[in-house]
PyMOL Python script that loads the backbone (N, CA, C, O; Angstrom):
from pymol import cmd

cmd.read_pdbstr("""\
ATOM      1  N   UNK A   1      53.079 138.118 -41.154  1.00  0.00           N
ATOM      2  CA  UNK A   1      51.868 137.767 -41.869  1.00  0.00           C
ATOM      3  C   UNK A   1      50.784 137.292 -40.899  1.00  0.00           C
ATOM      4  O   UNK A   1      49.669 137.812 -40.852  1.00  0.00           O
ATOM      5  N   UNK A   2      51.164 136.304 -40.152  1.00  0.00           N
ATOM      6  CA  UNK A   2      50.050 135.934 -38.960  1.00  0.00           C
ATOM      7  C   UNK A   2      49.274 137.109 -37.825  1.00  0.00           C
ATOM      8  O   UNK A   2      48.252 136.863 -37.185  1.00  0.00           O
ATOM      9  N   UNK A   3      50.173 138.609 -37.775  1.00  0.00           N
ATOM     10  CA  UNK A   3      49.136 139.361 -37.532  1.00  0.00           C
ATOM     11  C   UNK A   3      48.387 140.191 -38.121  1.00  0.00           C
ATOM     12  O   UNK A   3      47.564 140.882 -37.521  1.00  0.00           O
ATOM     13  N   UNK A   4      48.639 140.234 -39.737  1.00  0.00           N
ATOM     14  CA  UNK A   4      47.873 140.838 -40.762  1.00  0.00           C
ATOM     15  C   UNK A   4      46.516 139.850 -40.544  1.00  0.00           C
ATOM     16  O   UNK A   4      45.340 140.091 -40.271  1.00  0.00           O
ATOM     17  N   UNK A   5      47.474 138.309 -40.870  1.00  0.00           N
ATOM     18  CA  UNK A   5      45.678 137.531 -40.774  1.00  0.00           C
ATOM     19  C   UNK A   5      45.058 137.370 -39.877  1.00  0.00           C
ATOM     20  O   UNK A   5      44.015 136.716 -39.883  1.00  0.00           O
ATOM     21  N   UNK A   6      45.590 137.974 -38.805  1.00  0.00           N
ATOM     22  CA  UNK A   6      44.727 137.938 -37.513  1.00  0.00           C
ATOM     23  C   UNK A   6      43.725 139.069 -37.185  1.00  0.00           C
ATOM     24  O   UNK A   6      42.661 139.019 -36.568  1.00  0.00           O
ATOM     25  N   UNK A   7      44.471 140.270 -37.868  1.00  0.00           N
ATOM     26  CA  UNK A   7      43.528 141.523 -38.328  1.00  0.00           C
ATOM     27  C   UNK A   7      42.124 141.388 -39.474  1.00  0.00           C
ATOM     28  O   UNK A   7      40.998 141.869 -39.352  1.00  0.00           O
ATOM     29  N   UNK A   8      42.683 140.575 -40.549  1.00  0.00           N
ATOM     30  CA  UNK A   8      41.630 140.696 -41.246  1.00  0.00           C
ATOM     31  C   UNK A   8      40.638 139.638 -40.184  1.00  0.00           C
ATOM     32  O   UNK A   8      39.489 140.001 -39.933  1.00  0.00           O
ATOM     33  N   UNK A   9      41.120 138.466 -39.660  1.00  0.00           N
ATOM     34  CA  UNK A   9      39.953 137.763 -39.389  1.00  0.00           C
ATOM     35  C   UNK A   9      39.285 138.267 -38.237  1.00  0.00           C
ATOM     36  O   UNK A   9      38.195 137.755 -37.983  1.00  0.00           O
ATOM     37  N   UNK A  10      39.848 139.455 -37.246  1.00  0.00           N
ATOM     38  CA  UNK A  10      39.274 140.076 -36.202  1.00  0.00           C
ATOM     39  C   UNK A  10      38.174 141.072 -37.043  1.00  0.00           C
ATOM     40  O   UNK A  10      37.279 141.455 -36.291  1.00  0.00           O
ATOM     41  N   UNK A  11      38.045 141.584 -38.468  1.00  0.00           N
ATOM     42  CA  UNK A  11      37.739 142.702 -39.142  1.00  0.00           C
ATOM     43  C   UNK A  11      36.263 141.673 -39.880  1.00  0.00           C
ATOM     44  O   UNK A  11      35.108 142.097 -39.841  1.00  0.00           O
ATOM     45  N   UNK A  12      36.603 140.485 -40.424  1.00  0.00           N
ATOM     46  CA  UNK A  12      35.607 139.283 -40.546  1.00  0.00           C
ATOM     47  C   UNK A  12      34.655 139.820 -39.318  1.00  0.00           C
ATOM     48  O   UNK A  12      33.841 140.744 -39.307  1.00  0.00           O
ATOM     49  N   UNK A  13      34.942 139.163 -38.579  1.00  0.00           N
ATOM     50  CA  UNK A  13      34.201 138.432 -36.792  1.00  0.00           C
ATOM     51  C   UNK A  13      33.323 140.086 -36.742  1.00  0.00           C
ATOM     52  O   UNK A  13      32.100 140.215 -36.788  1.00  0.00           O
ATOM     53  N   UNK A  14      34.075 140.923 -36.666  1.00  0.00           N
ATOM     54  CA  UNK A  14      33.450 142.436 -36.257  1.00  0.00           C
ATOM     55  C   UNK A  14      32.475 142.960 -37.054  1.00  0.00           C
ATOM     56  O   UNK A  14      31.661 143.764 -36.600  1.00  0.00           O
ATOM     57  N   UNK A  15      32.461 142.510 -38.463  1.00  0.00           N
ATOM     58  CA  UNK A  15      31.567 142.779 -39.388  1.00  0.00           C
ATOM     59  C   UNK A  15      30.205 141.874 -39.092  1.00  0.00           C
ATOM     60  O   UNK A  15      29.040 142.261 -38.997  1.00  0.00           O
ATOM     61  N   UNK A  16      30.841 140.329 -38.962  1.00  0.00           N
ATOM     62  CA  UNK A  16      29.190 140.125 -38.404  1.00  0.00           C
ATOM     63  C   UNK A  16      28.947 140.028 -37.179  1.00  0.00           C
ATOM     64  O   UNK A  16      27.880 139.478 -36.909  1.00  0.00           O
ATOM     65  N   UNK A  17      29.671 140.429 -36.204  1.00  0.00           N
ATOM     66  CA  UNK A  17      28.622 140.981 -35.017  1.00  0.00           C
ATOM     67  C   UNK A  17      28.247 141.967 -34.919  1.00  0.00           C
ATOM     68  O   UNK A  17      27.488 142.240 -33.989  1.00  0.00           O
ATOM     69  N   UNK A  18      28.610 142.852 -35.794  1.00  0.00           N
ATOM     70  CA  UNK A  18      27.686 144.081 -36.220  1.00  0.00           C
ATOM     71  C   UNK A  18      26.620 143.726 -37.008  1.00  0.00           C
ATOM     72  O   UNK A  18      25.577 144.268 -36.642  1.00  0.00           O
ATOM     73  N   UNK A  19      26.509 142.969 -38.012  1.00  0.00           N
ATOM     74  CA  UNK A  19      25.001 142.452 -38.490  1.00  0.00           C
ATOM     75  C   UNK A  19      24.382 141.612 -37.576  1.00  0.00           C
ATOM     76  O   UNK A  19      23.165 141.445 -37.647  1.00  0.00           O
ATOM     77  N   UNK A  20      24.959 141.135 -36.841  1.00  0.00           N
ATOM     78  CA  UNK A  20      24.104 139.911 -35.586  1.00  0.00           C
ATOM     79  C   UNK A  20      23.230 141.144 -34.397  1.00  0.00           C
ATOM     80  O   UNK A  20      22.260 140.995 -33.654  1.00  0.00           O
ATOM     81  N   UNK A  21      24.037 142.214 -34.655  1.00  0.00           N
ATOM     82  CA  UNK A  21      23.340 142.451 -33.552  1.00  0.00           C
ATOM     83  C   UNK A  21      22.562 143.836 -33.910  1.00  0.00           C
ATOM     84  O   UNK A  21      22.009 144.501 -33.034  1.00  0.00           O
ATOM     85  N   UNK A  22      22.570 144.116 -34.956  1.00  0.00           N
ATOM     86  CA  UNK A  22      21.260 144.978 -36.013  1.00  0.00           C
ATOM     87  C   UNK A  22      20.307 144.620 -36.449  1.00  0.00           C
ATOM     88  O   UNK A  22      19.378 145.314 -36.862  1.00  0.00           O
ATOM     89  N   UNK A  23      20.439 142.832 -36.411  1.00  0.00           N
ATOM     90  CA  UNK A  23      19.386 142.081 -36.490  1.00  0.00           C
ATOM     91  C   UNK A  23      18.653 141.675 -35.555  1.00  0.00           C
ATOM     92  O   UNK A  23      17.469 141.518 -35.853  1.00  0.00           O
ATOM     93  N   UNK A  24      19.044 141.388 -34.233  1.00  0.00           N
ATOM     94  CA  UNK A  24      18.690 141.244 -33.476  1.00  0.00           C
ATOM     95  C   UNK A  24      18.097 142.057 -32.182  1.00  0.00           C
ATOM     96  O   UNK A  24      18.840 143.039 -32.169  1.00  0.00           O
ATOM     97  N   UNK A  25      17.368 142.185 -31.304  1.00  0.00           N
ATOM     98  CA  UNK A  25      16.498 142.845 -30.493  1.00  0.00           C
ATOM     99  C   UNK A  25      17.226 143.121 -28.867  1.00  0.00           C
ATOM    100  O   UNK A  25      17.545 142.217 -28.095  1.00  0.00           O
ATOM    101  N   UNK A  26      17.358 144.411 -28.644  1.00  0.00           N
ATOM    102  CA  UNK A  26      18.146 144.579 -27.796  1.00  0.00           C
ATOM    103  C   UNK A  26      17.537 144.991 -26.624  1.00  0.00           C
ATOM    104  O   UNK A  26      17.319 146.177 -26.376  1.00  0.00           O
ATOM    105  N   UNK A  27      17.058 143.457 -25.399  1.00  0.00           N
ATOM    106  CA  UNK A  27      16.738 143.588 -24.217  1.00  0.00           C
ATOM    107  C   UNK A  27      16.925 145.120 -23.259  1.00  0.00           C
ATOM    108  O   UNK A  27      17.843 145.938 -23.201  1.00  0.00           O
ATOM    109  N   UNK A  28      15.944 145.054 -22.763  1.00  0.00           N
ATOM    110  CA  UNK A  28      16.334 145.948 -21.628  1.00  0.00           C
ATOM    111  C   UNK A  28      17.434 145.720 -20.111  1.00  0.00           C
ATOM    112  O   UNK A  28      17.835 146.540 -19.286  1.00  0.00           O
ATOM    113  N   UNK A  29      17.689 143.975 -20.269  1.00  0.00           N
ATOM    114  CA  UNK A  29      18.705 144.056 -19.143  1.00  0.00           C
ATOM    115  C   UNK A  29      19.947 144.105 -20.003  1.00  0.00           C
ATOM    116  O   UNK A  29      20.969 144.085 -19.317  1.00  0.00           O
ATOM    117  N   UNK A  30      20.179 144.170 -21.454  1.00  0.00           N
ATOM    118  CA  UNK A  30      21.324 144.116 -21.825  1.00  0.00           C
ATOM    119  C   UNK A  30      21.419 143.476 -22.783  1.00  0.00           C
ATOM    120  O   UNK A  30      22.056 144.051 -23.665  1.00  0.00           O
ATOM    121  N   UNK A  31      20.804 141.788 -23.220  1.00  0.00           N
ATOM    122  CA  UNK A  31      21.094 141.098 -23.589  1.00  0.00           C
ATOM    123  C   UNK A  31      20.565 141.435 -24.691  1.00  0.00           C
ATOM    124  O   UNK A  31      20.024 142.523 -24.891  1.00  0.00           O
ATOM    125  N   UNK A  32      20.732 140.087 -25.898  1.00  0.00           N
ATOM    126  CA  UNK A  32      19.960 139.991 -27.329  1.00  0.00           C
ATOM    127  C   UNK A  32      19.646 139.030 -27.559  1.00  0.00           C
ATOM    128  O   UNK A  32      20.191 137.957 -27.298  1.00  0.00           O
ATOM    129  N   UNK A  33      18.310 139.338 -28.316  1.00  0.00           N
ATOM    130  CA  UNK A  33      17.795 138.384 -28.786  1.00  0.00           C
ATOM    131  C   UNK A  33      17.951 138.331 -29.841  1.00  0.00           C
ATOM    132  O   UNK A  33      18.198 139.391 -30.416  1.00  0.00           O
ATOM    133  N   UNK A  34      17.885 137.073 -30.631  1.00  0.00           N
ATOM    134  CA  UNK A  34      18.164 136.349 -32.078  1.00  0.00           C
ATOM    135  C   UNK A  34      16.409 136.358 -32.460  1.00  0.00           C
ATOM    136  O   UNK A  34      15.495 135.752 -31.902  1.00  0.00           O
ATOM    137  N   UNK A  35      16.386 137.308 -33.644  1.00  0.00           N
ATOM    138  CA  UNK A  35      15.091 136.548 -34.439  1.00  0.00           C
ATOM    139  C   UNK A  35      14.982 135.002 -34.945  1.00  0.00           C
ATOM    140  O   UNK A  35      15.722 134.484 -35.781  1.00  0.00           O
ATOM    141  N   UNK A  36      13.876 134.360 -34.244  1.00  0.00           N
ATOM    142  CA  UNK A  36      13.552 133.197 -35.138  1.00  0.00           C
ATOM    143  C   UNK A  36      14.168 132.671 -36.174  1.00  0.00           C
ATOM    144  O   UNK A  36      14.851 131.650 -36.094  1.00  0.00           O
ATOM    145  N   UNK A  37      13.979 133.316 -37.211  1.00  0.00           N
ATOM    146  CA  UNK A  37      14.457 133.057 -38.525  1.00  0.00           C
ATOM    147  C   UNK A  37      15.520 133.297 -38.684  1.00  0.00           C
ATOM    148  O   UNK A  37      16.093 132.439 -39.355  1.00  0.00           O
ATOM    149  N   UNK A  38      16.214 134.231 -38.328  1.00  0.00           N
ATOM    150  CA  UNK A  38      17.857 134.469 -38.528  1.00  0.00           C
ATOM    151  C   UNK A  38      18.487 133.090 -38.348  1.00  0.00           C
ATOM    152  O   UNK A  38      19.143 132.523 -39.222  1.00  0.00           O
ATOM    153  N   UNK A  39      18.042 132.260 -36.264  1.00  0.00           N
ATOM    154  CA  UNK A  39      18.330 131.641 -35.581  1.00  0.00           C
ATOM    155  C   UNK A  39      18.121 129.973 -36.343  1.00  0.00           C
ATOM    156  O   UNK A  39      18.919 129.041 -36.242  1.00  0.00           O
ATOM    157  N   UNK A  40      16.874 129.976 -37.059  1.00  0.00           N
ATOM    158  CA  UNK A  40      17.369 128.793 -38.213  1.00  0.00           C
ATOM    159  C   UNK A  40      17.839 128.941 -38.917  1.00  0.00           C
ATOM    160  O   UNK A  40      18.277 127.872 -39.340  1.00  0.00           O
ATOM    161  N   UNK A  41      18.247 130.071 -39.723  1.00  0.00           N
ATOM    162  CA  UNK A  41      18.910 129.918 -41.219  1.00  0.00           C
ATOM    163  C   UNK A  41      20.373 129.694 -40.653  1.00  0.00           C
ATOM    164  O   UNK A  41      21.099 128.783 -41.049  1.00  0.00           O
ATOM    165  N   UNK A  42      20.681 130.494 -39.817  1.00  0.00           N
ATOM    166  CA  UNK A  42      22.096 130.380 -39.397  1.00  0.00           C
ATOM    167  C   UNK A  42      22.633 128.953 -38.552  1.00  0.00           C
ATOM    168  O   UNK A  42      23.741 128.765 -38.050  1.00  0.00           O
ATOM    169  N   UNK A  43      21.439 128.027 -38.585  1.00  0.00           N
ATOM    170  CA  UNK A  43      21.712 126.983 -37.327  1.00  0.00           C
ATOM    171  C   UNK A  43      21.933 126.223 -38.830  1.00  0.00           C
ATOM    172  O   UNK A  43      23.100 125.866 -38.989  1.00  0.00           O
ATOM    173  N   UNK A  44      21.240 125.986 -39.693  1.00  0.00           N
ATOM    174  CA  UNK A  44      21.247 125.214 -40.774  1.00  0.00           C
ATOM    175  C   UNK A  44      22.864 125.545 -41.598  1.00  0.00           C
ATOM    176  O   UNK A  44      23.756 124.826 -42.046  1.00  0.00           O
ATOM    177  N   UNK A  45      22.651 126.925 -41.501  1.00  0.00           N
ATOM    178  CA  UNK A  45      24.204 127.121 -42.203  1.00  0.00           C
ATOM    179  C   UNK A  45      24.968 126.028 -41.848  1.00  0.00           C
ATOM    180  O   UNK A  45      25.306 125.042 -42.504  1.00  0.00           O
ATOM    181  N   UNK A  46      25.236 126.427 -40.457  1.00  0.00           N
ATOM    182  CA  UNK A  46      26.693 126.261 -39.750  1.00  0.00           C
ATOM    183  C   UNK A  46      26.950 124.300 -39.529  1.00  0.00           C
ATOM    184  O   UNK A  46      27.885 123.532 -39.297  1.00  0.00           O
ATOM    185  N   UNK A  47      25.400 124.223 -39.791  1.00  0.00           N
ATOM    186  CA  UNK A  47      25.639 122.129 -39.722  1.00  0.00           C
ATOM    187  C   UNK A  47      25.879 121.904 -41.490  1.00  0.00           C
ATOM    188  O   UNK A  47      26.217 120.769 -41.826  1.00  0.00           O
ATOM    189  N   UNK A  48      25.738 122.772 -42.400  1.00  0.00           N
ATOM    190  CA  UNK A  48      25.775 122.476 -43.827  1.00  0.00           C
ATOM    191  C   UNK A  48      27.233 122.817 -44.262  1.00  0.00           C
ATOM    192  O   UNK A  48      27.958 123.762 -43.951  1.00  0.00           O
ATOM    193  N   UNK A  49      27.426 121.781 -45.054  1.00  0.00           N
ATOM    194  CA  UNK A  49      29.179 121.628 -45.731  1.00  0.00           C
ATOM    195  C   UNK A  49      28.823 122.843 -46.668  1.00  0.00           C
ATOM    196  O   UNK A  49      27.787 123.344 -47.106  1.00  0.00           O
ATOM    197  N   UNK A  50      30.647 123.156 -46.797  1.00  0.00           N
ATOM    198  CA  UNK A  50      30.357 124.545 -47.812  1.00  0.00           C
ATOM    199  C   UNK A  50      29.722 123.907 -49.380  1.00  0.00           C
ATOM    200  O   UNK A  50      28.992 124.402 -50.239  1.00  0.00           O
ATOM    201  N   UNK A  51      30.195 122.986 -49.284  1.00  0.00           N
ATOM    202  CA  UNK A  51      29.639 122.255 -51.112  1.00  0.00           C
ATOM    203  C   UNK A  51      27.960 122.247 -51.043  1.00  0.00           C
ATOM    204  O   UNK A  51      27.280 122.709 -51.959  1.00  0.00           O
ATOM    205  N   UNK A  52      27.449 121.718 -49.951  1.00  0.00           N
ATOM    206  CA  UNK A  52      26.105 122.026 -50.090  1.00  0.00           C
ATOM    207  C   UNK A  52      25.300 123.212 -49.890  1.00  0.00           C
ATOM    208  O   UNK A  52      24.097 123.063 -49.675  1.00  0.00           O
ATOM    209  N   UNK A  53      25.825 124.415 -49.935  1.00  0.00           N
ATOM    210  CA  UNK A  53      25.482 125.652 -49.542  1.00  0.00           C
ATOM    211  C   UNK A  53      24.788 126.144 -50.784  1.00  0.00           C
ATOM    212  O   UNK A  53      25.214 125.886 -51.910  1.00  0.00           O
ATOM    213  N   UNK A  54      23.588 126.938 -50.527  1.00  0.00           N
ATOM    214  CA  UNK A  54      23.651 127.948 -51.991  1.00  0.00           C
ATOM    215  C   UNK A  54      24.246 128.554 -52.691  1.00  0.00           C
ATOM    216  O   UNK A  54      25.258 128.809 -52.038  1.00  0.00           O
ATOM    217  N   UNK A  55      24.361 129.069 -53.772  1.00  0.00           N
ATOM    218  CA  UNK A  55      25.436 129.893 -54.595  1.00  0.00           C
ATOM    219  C   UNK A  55      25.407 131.498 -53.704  1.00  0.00           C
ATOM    220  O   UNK A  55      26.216 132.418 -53.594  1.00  0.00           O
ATOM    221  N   UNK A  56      24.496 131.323 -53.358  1.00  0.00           N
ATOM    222  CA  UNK A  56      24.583 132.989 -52.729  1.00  0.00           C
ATOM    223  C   UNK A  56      25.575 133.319 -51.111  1.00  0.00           C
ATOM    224  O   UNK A  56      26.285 134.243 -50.714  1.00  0.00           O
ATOM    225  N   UNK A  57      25.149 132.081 -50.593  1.00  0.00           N
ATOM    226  CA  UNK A  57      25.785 131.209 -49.511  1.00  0.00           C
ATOM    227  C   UNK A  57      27.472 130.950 -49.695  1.00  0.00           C
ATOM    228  O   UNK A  57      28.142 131.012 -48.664  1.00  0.00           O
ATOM    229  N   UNK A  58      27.787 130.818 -50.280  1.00  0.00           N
ATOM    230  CA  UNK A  58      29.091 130.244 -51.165  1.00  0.00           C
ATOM    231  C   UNK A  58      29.599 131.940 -51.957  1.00  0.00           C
ATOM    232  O   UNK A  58      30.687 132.388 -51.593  1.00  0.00           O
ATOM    233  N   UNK A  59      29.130 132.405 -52.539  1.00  0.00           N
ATOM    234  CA  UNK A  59      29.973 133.946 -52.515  1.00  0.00           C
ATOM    235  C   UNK A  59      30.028 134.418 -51.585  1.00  0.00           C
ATOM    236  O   UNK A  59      31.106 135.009 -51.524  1.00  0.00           O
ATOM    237  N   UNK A  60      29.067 134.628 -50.089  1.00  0.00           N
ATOM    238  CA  UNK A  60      29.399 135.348 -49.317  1.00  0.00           C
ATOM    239  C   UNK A  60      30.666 135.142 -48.514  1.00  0.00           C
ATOM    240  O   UNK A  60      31.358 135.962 -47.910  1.00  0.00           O
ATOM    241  N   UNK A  61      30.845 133.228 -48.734  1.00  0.00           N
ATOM    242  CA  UNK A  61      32.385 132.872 -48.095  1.00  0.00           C
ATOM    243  C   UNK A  61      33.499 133.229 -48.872  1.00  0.00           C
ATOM    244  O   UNK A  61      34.621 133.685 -48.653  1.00  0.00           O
ATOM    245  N   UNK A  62      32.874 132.899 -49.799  1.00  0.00           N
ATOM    246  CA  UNK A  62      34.358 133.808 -50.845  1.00  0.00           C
ATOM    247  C   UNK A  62      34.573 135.277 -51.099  1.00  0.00           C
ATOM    248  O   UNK A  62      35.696 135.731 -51.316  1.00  0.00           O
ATOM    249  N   UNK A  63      33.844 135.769 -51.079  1.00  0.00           N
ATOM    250  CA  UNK A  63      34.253 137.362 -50.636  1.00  0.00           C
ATOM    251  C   UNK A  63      34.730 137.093 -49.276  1.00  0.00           C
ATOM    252  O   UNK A  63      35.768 137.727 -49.465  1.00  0.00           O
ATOM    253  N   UNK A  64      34.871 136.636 -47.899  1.00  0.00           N
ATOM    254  CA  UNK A  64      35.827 136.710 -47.332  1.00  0.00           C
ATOM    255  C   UNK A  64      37.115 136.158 -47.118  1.00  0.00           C
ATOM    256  O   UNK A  64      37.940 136.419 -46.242  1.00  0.00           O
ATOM    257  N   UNK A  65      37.160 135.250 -48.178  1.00  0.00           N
ATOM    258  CA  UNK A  65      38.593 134.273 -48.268  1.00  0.00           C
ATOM    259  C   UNK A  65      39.261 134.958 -49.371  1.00  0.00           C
ATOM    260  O   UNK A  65      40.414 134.622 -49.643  1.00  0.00           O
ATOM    261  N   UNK A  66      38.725 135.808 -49.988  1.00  0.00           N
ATOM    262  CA  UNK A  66      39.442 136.827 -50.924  1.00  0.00           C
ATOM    263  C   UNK A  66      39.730 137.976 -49.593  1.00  0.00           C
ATOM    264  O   UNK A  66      40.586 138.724 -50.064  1.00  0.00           O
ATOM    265  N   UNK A  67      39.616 138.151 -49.072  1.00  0.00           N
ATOM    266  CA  UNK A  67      39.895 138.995 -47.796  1.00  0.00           C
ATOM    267  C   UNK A  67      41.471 138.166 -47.250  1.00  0.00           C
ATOM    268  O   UNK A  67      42.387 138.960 -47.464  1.00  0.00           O
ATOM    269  N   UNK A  68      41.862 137.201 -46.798  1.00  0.00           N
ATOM    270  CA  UNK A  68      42.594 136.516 -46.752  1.00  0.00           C
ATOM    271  C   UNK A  68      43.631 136.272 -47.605  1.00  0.00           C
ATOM    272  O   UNK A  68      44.810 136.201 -47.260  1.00  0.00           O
ATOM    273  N   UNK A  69      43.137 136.122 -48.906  1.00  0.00           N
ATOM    274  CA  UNK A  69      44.169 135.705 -49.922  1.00  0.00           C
ATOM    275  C   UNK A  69      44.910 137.015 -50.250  1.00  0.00           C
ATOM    276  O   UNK A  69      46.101 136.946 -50.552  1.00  0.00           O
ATOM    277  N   UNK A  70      44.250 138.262 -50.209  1.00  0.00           N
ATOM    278  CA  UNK A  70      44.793 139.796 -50.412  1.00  0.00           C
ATOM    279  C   UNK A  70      46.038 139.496 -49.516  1.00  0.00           C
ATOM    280  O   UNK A  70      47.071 139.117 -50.068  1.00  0.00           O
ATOM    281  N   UNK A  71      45.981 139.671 -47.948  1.00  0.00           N
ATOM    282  CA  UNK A  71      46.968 139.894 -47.051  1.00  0.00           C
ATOM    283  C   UNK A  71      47.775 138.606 -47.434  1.00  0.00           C
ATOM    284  O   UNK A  71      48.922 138.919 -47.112  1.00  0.00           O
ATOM    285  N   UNK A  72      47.834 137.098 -48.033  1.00  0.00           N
ATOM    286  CA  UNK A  72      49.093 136.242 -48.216  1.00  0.00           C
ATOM    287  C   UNK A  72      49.563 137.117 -49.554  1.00  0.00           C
ATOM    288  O   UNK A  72      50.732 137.491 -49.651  1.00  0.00           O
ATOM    289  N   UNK A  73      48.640 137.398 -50.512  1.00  0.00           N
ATOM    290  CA  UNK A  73      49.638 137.956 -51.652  1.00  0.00           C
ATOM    291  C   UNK A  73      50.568 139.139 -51.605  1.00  0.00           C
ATOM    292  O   UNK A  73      51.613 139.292 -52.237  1.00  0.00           O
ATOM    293  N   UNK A  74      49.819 140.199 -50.470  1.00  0.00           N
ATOM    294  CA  UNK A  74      50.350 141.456 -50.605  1.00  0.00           C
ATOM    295  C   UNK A  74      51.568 141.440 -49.575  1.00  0.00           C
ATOM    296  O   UNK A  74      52.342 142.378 -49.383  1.00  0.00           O
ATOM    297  N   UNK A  75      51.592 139.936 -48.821  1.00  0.00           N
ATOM    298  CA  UNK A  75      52.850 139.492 -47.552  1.00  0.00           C
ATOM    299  C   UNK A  75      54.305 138.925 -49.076  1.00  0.00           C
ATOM    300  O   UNK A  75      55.535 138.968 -49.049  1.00  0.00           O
ATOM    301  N   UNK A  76      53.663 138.625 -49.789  1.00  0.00           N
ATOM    302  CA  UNK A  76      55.138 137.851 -50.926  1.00  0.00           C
ATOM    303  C   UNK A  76      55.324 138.525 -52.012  1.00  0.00           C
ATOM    304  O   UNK A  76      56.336 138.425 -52.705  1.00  0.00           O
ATOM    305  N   UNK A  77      54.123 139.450 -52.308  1.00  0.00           N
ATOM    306  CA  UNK A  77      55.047 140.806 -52.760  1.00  0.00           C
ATOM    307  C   UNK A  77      55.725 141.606 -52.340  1.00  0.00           C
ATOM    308  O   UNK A  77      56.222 142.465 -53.069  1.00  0.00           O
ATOM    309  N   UNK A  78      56.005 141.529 -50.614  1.00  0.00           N
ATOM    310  CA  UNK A  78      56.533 142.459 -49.953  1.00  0.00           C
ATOM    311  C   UNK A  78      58.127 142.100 -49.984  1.00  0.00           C
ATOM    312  O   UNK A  78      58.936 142.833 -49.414  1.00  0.00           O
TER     313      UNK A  78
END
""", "prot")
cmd.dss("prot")
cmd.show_as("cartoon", "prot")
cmd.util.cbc("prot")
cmd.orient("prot")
């Protein structure tokens, strides 16, 4: 089970550094830049408890902890 959940949470992480970096501006030596605004909303996220989050904020974590809960259920039906 611990490398199923290590898959989904590598499959998490990969999904948003694929939006981190579609959002963001891709230097000519390589690097990226973070838009402004991405760079506060996401700074505010990450200091905000999940209880104080928006509702929209708060499904997007639960659509991935339903990602999680799939691989423990589909590990004790096995």
């Amino acid at each position: 089970m611990i490398e199923k959940l290590a898959e989904v949470q590598h499959e998490i992480w990969a999904h948003w550094m694929k939006y981190l970096f579609e959002t963001s501006a891709l230097n000519e030596d390589g690097s990226v830049t973070i838009p402004p605004d991405k760079v506060k909303r996401w700074k505010r996220q990450m200091n905000t408890r999940y209880s104080d989050l928006s509702q929209k904020e708060k499904e997007s974590d639960v659509e991935q902890a339903h990602k999680v809960v799939a691989v423990i259920q589909n590990n004790e039906m096995a």
